[in-house]
C-alpha positions as CSV (number, residue, x, y, z in Angstrom):
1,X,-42.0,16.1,24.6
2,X,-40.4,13.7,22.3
3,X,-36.8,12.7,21.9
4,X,-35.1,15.5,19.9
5,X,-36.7,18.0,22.5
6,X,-35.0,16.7,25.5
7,X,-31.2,16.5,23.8
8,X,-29.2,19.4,24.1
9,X,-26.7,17.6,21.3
10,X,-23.9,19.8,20.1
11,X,-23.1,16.7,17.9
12,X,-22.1,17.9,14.5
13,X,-18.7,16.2,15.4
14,X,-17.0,13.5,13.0
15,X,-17.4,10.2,13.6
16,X,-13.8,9.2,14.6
17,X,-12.2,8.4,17.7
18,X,-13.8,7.4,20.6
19,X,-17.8,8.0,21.7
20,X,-19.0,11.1,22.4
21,X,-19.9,11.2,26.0
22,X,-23.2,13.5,25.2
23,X,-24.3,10.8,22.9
24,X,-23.5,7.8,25.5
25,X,-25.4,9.6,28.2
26,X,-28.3,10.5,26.0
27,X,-28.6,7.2,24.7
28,X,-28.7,5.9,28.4
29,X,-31.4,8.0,29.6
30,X,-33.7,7.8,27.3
31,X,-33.2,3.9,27.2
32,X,-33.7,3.8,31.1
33,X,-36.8,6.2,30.3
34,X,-37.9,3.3,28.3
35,X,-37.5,4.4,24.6
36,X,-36.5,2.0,21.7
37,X,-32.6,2.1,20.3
38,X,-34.2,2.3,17.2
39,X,-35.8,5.8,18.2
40,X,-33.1,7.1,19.6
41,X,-30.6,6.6,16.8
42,X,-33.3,8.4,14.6
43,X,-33.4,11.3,17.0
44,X,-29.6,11.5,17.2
45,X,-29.0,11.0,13.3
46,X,-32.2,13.4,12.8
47,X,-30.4,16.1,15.1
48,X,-27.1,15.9,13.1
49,X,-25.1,13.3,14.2
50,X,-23.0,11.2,11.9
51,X,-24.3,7.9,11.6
52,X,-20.6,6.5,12.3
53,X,-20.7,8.6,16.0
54,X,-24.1,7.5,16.7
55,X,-23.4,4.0,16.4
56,X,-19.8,4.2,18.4
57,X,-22.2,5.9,21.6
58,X,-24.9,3.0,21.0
59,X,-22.2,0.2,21.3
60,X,-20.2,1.9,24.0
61,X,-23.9,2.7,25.9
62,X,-24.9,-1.1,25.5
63,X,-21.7,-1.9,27.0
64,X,-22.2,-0.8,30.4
65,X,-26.5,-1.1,31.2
């Protein structure tokens, strides 16, 4: 099952304001699963996520693991 499978998203959202919560959890999960940033920005962006949201929920997730 690869990335984009396991997300449930709902991230067509624009990228201001704060991080999505979705997109903070996701990102923590799979990095604790052991997948690369890298990947996981492609699966978000690849779902639909604006690049400007994705890289709020990467900072914010980096921030607290």
């Amino acid at each position: 099952m690869g990335l984009l499978d396991r997300f449930t998203g709902g991230g067509k959202k624009g990228g201001g304001g704060k991080a999505d919560p979705k997109a903070v959890r996701y990102i923590k999960e799979n990095v604790l699963a052991g997948h690369k940033i890298s990947e996981i920005k492609k699966a978000l962006l690849d779902a639909g996520w604006p690049a400007e949201a994705v890289e709020k929920a990467v900072k914010v997730a980096k921030e607290s693991y």
